[in-house]
MDAnalysis code that builds the backbone (N, CA, C; Angstrom):
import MDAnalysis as mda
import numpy as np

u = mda.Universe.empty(213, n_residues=71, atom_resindex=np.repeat(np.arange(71), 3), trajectory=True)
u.add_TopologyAttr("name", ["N", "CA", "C"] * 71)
u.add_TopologyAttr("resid", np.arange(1, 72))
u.add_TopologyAttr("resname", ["UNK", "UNK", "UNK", "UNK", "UNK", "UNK", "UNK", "UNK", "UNK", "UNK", "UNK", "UNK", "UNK", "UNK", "UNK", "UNK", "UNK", "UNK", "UNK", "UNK", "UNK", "UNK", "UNK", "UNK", "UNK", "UNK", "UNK", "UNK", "UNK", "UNK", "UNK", "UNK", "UNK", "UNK", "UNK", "UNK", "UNK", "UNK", "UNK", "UNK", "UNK", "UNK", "UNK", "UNK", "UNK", "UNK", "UNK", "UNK", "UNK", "UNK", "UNK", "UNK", "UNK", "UNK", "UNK", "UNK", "UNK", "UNK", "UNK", "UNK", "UNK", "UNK", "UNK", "UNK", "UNK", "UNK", "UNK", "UNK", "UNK", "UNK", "UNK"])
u.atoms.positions = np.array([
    [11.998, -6.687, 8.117],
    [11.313, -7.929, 7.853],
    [10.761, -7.958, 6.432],
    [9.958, -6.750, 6.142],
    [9.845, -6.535, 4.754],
    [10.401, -7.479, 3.623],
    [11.752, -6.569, 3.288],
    [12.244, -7.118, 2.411],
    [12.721, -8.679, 2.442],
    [13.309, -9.058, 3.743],
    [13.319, -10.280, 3.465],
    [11.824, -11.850, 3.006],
    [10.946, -10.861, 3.319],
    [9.506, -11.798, 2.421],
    [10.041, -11.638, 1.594],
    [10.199, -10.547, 0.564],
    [10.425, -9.800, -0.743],
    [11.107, -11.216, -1.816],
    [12.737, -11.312, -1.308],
    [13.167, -12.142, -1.652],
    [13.402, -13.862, -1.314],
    [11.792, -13.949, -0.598],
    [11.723, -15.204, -0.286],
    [10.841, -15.816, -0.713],
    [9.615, -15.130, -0.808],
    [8.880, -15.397, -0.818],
    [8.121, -14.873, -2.956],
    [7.257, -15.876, -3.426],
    [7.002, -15.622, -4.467],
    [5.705, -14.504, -4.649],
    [5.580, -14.218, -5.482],
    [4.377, -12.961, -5.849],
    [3.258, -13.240, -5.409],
    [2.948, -14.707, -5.788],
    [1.555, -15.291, -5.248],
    [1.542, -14.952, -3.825],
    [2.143, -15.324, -3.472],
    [2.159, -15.642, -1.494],
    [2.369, -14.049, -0.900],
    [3.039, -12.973, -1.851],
    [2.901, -11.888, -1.202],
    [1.695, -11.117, -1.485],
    [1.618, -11.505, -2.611],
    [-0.131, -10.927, -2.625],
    [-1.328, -11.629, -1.769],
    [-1.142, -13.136, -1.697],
    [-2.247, -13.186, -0.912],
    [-2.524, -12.821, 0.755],
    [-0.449, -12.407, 1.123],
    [-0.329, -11.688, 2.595],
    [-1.009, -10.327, 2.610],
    [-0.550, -9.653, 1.239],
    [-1.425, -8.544, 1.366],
    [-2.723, -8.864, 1.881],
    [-3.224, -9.577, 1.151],
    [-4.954, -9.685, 0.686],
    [-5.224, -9.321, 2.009],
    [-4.788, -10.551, 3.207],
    [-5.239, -10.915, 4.337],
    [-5.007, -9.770, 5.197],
    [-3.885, -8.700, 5.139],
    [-3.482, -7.912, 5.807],
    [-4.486, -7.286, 5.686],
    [-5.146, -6.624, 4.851],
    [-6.214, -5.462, 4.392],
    [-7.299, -5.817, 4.963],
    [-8.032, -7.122, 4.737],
    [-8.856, -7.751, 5.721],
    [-8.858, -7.535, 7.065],
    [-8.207, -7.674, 7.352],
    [-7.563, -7.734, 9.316],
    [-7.643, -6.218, 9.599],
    [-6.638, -5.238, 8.530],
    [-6.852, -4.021, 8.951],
    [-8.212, -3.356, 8.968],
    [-8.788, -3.876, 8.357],
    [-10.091, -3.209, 7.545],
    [-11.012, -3.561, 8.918],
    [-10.690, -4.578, 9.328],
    [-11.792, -5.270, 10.829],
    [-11.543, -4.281, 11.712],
    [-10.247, -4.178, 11.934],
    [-9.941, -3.350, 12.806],
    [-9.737, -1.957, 13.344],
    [-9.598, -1.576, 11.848],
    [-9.390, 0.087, 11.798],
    [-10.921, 0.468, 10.890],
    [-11.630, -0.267, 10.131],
    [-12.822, -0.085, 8.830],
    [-11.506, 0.600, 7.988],
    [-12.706, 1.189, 6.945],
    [-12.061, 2.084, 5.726],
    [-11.221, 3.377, 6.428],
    [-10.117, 3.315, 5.451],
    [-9.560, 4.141, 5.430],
    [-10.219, 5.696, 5.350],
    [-10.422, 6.468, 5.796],
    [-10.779, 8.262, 5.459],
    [-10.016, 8.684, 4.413],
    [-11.095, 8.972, 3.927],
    [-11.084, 9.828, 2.549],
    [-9.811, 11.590, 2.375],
    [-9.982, 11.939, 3.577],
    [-9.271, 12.915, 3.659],
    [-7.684, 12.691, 4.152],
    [-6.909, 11.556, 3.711],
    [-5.630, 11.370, 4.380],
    [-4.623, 12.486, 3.205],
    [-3.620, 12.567, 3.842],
    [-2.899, 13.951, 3.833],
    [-1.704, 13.445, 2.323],
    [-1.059, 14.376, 1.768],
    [-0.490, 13.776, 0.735],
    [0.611, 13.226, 1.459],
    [0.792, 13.440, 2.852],
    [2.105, 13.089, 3.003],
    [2.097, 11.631, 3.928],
    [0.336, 11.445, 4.446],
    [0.282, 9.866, 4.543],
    [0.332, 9.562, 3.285],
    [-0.308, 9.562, 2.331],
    [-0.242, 9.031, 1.144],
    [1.301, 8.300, 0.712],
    [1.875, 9.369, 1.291],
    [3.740, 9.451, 0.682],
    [4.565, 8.617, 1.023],
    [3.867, 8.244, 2.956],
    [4.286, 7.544, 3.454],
    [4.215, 5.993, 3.283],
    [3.049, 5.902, 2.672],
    [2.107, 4.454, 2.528],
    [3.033, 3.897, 0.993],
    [3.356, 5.179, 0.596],
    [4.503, 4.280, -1.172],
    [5.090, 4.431, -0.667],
    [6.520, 5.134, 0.073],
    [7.901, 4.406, 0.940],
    [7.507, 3.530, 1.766],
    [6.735, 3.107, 2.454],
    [5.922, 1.651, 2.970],
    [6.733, 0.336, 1.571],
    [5.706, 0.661, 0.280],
    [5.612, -0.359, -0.519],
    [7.318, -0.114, -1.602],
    [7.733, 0.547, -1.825],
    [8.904, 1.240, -2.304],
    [8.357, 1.636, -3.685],
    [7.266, 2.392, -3.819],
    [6.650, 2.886, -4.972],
    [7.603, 4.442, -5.395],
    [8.196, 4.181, -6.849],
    [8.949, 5.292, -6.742],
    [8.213, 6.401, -6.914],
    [8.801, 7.915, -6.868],
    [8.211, 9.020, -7.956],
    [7.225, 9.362, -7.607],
    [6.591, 9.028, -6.008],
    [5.586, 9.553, -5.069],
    [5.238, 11.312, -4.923],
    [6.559, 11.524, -4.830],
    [6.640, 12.831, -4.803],
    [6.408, 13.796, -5.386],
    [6.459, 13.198, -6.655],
    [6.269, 14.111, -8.095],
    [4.585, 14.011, -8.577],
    [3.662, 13.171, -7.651],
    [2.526, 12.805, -8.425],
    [1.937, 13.947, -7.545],
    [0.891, 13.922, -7.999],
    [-0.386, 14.842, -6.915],
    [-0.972, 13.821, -6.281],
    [-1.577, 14.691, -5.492],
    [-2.114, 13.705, -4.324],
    [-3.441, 12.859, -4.667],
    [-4.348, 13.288, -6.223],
    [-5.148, 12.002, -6.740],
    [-4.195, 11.193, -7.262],
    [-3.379, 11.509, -7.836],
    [-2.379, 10.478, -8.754],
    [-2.017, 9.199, -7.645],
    [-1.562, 9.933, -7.134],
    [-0.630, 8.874, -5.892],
    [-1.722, 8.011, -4.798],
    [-3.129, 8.888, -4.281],
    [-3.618, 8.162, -4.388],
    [-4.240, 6.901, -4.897],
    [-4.071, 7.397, -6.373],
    [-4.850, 6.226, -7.385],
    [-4.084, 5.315, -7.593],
    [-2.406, 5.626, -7.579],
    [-1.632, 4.272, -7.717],
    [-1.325, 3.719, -6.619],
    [-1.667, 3.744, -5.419],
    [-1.779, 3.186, -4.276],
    [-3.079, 2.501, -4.509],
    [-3.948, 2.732, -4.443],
    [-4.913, 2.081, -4.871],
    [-4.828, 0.911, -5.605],
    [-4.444, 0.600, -6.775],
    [-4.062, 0.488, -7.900],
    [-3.731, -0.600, -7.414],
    [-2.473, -0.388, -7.148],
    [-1.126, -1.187, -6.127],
    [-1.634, -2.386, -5.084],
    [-2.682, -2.195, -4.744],
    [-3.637, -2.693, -3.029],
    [-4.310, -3.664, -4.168],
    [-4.823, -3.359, -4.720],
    [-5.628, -4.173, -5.749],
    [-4.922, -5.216, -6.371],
    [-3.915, -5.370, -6.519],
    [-3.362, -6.483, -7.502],
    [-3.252, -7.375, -6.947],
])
C-alpha cells in the first residue's frame, strides 16, 4: 500500500499522513522508549526506504529517523 501513496499522492499530503499517524500512534502507544535496539531502529528506515541504515551507528540512525519524522 505504501508505495502506491508514494506515487500518488503529493509530498504535502504525505507528510501531513505522517503528521496524523504519529499523533494516533503517540495516543496509543505514548513515546516511543528510549532504549529501542539498533535493529528496531533498522527496521523503522526499511519501513521509510532510508538508505545506508546499516552503516550508521545507532545515534546516527537514530537521529536521521528523527530527522526524517520531523519534516
Amino acid at each position: 500500500m505504501l508505495p502506491h501513496l508514494r506515487e500518488r499522492m503529493s509530498t504535502a499530503e504525505l507528510t501531513d499522513i505522517g503528521q496524523r499517524f504519529l499523533v494516533a500512534r503517540a495516543e496509543h502507544l505514548g513515546d516511543q522508549p528510549d532504549d529501542m535496539t539498533k535493529a528496531d531502529l533498522e527496521q523503522q528506515a526499511a519501513d521509510i526506504d532510508l538508505a545506508g541504515a546499516s552503516m550508521m551507528s545507532q545515534d546516527q540512525l537514530q537521529g536521521t529517523l528523527e530527522e526524517s519524522a520531523a519534516v
